[in-house]
C-alpha positions in Angstrom: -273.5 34.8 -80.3 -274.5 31.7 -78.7 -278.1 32.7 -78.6 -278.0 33.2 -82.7 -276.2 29.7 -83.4 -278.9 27.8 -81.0 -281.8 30.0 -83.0 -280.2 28.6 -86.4 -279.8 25.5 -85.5 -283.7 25.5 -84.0 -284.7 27.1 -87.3 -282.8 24.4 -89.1 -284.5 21.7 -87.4 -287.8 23.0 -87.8 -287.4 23.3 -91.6 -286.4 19.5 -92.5 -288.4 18.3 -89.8 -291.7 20.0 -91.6 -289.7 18.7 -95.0 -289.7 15.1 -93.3 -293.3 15.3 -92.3 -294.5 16.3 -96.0 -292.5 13.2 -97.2 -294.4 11.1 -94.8 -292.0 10.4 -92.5 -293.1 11.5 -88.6 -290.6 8.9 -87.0 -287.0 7.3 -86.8 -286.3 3.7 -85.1 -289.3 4.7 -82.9 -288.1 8.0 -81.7 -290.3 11.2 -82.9 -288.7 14.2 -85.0 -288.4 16.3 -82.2 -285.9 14.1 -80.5 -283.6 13.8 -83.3 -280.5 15.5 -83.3 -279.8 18.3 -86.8 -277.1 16.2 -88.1 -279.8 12.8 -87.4 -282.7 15.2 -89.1 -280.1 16.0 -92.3 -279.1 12.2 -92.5 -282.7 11.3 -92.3 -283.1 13.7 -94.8 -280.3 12.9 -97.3 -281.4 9.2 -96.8 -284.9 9.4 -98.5 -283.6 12.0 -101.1 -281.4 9.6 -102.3 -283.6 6.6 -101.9 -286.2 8.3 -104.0 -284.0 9.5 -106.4 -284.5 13.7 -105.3 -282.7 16.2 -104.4 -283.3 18.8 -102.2 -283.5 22.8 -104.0 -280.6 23.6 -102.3 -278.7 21.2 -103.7 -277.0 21.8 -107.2 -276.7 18.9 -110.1 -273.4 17.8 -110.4 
């Protein structure tokens, strides 16, 4: 079980850090992707979403 949770949560990262990179984005507060934390990457994330007025496809509209 722990093995499956640390693969998702790898897999996770991967995805919105190759989400980040197509936005441009390849650092935070001089610290590269890679060292960020998921819930930093998803923050990161959220952040230029909503600054640019996007949302992600897996979010609905509401």
């Amino acid at each position: 079980m722990g093995n499956l949770l640390r693969n998702a949560v790898q897999l996770k990262r991967k995805k919105l850090m190759n989400k980040l990179i197509n936005c441009g984005i390849y650092k935070k507060n001089n610290k590269h992707l890679y060292e960020l934390t998921l819930s930093e990457l998803e923050k990161e994330y959220k952040i230029y979403m909503d600054t640019n007025g996007l949302m992600s496809h897996s979010e609905g509209r509401g």
